[in-house]
ZAMARGU-4260 file (C-alpha; in steps of 0.2 Angstrom, whole numbers, plus 5000, padded with zeros to 4 digits):
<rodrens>
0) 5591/5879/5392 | 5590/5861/5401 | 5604/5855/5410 | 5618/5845/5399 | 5623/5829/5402
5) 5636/5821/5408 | 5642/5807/5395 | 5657/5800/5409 | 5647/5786/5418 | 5634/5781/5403
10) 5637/5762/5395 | 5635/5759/5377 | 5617/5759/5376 | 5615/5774/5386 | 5625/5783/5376
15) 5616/5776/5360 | 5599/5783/5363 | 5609/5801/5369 | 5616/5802/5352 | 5601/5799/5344
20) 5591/5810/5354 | 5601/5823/5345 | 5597/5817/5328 | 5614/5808/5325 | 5617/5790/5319
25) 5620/5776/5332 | 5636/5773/5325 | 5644/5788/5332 | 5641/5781/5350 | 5656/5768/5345
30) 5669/5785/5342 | 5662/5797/5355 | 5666/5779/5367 | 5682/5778/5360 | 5687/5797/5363
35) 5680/5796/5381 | 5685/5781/5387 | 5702/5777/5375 | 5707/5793/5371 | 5703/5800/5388
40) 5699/5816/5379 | 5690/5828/5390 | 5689/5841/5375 | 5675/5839/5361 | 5684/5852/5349
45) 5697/5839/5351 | 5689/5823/5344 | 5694/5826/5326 | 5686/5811/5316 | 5669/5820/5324
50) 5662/5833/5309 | 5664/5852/5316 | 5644/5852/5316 | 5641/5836/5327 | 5656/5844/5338
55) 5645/5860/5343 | 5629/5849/5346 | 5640/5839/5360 | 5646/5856/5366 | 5628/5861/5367
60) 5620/5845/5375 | 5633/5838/5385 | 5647/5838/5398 | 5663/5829/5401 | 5669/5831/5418
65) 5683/5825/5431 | 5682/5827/5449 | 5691/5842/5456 | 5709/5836/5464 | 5707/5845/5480
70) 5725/5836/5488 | 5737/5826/5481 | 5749/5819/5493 | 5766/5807/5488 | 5772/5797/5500
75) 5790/5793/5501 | 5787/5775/5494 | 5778/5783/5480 | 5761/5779/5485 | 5750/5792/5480
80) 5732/5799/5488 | 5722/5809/5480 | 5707/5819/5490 | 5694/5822/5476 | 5677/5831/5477
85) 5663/5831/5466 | 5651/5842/5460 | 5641/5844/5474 | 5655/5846/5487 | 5656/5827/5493
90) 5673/5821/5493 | 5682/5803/5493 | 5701/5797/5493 | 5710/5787/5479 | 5727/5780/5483
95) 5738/5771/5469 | 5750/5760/5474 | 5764/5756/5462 | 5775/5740/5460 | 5791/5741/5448
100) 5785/5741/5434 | 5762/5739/5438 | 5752/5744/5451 | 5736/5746/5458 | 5723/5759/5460
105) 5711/5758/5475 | 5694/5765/5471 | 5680/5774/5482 | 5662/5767/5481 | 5655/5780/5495
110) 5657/5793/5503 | 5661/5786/5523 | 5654/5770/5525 | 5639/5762/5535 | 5646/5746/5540
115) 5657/5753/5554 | 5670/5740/5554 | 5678/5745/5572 | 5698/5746/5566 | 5694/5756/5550
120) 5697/5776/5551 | 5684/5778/5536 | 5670/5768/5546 | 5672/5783/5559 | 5665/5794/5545
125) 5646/5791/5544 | 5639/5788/5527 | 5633/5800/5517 | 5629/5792/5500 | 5632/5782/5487
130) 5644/5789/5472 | 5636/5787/5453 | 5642/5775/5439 | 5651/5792/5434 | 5661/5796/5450
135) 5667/5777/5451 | 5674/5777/5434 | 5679/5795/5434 | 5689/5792/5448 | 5703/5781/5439
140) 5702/5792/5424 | 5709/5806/5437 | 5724/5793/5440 | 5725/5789/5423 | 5725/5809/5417
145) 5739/5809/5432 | 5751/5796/5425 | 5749/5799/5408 | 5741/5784/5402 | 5731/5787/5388
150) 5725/5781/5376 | 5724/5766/5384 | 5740/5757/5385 | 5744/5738/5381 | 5743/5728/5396
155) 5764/5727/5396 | 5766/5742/5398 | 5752/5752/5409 | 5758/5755/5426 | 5739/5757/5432
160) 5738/5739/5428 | 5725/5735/5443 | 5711/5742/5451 | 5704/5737/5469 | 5689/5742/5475
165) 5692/5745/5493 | 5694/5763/5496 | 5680/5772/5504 | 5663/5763/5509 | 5654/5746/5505
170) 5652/5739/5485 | 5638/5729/5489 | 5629/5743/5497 | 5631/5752/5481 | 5627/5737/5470
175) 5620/5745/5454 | 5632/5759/5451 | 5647/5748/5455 | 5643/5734/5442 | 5639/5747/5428
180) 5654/5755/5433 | 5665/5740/5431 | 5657/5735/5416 | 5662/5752/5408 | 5681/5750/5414
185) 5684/5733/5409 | 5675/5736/5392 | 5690/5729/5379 | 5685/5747/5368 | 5690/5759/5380
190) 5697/5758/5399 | 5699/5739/5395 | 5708/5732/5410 | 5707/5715/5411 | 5692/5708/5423
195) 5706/5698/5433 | 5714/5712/5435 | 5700/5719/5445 | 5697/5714/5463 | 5681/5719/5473
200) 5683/5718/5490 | 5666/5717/5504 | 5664/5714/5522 | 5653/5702/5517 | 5637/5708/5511
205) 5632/5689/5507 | 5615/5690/5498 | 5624/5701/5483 | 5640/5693/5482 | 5637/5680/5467
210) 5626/5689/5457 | 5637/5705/5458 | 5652/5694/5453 | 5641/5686/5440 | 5636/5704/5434
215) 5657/5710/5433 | 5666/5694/5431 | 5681/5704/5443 | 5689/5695/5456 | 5682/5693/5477
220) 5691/5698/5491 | 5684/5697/5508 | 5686/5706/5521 | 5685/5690/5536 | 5696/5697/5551
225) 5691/5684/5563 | 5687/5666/5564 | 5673/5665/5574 | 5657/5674/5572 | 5658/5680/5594
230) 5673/5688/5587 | 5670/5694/5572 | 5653/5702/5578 | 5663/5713/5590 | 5677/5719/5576
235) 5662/5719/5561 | 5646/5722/5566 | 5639/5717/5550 | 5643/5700/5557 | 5627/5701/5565
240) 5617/5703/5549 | 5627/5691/5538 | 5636/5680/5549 | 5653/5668/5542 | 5642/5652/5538
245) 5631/5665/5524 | 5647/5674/5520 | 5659/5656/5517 | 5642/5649/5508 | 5641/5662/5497
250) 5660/5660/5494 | 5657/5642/5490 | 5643/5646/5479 | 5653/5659/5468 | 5669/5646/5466
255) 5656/5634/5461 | 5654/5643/5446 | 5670/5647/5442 | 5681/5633/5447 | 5698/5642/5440
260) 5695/5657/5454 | 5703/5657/5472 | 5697/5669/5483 | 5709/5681/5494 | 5700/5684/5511
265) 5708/5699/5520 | 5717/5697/5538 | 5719/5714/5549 | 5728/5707/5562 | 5726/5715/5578
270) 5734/5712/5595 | 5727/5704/5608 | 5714/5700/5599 | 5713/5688/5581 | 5731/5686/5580
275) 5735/5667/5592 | 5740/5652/5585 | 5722/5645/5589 | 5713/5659/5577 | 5722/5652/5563
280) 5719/5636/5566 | 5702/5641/5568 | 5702/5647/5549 | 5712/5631/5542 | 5696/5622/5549
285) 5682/5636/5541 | 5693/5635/5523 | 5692/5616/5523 | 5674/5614/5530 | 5668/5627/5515
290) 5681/5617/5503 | 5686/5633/5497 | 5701/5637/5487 | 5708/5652/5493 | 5723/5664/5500
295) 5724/5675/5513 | 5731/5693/5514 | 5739/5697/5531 | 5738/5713/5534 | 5747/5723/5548
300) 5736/5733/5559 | 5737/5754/5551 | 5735/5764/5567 | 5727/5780/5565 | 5723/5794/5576
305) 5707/5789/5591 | 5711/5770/5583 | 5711/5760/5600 | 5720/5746/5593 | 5736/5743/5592
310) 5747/5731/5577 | 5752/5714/5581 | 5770/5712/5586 | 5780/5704/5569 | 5785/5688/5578
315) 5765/5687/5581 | 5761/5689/5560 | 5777/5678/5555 | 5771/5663/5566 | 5752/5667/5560
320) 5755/5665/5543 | 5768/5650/5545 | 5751/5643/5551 | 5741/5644/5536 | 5755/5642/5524
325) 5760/5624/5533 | 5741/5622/5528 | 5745/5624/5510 | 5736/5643/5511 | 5746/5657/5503
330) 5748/5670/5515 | 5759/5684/5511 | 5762/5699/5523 | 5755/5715/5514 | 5771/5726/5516
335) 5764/5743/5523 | 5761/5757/5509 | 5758/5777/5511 | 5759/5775/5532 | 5764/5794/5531
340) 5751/5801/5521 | 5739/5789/5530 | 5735/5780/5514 | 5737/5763/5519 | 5722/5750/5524
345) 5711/5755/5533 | 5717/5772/5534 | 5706/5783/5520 | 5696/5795/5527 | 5689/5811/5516
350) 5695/5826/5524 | 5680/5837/5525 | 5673/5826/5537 | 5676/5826/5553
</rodrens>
């Protein structure tokens, strides 16, 4: 017998033409999508608005899987990181990382990473390939089996009430899979979390950025970490592919279109090295130059073990972003989450790998 399919991962048309390859009406794509993506149901002998007959031709033809959950790991701030592997043994990380009453899931895209951002524990682990549509999504329907939130709640009352994609690997080297699979969670008859709920964040991969963001419609977060492209080239080697002129043009380029979006850039600040009063300045002058609306997102350097940076001092972080926020930038301090399970930025790393 052939090998089933997997329905997790398909879009609506896709699982059109799979329905009526077995001889069923397209209608029954719209319950089946509900009952995957709504209900969360992982069980066809549960989907009980399905006749018994249709039922035991989904049995026969198809597959509704979840990642294994090989670790689960609560900090003491409630953070939680999950180690998941799929079916062929690859594994990634997923944290959550709750507020009082929302919070936000951080995805995987890869499994390790190929753009070797120097300060970044999962750029130590090589790539070895991209994750499917099905293993993006599948992902947060592991956190959402965790929390209990199916069917899928209002949006006052979900606690999974974000999603960032920033976990493991680069989005934009994974362009296809991450734009089908952001199409399939922000779908109003299933997953449906808001698009401005849904954050992408890149190193600054410049020729997809737009058209990516055109594809979604989710939020842009940049991953900048220095002012200056001598700088950046030696934290970011990607810099010397894409430099900060075809990153901030492509940033302009995207606001252009949507004149009611700011953009958050991400700030590791490290010390010694991108945390004066000068870099700051530096990026007051790269915002205004670009006319860009946007915030910044100081984060405190995460050490992690073989790291050979260290964090900047808290005086040196406070002054930083009193810069930029003299400026009129918002720059709040990301507070630290999930240190001691090392699920914080920067920190994810699948633990198979070494």
């Amino acid at each position: 017998m052939a090998d089933k399919t997997e329905l997790i991962g398909l879009d609506k048309d896709e699982l059109q033409k799979a329905l009526t390859a077995i001889g069923e009406k397209p209608f029954r794509a719209k319950q089946l999508w509900q009952w995957l993506y709504y209900f969360g149901e992982t069980d066809f002998d549960k989907m009980t608005n399905l006749s018994k007959n249709l039922r035991q031709k989904l049995k026969e033809n198809f597959t509704i899987t979840r990642p294994k959950i090989i670790t689960e790991q609560l900090s003491s701030d409630k953070t939680r990181k999950w180690l998941l592997e799929f079916a062929d043994g690859e594994r990634v990380e997923m944290v959550y990382i709750p507020e009082e009453d929302r919070g936000a899931v951080c995805i995987s895209t890869q499994v390790g990473c190929a753009v070797g951002c120097k300060f970044c524990h999962t750029g130590s682990q090589k790539l070895t390939r991209n994750l499917s549509a099905a293993e993006i999504v599948s992902q947060f329907m592991v956190a959402r089996d965790t929390y209990g939130e199916w069917p899928s709640p209002t949006q006052e009352t979900r606690y999974l009430s974000n999603i960032v994609v920033m976990g493991m690997g680069e989005p934009l080297h994974n362009r296809e899979n991450v734009i089908k699979a952001l199409n399939i969670i922000t779908d109003g008859d299933g997953i449906a979390i808001s698009r401005r709920r849904v954050t992408l964040s890149t190193s600054g991969i410049a020729p997809h950025i737009v058209s990516t963001l055109q594809a979604t419609g989710v939020r842009l977060a940049v991953s900048l970490h220095a002012p200056n492209d001598n700088l950046r080239s030696t934290i970011m080697p990607i810099n010397r592919r894409y430099s900060i002129d075809e990153v901030l043009s492509a940033c302009r380029e995207y606001q252009a279109g949507d004149g009611s979006r700011y953009i958050t850039f991400e700030y590791l600040l490290l010390d010694g090295i991108n945390d004066s009063a000068e870099c700051a300045q530096q990026l007051i002058a790269l915002m205004k130059k670009y006319g860009l609306r946007a915030s910044f997102n100081l984060i405190p350097f995460n050490p992690w073990p073989g790291s050979a940076f260290k964090p900047s001092s808290n005086s040196k972080v406070r002054a930083f972003a009193k810069i930029l926020a003299d400026a009129g930038f918002a720059a709040p301090i990301r507070v630290a989450r999930g240190q001691d399970i090392l699920a914080a930025c920067g920190q994810l790393k699948s633990a198979n790998k070494q």
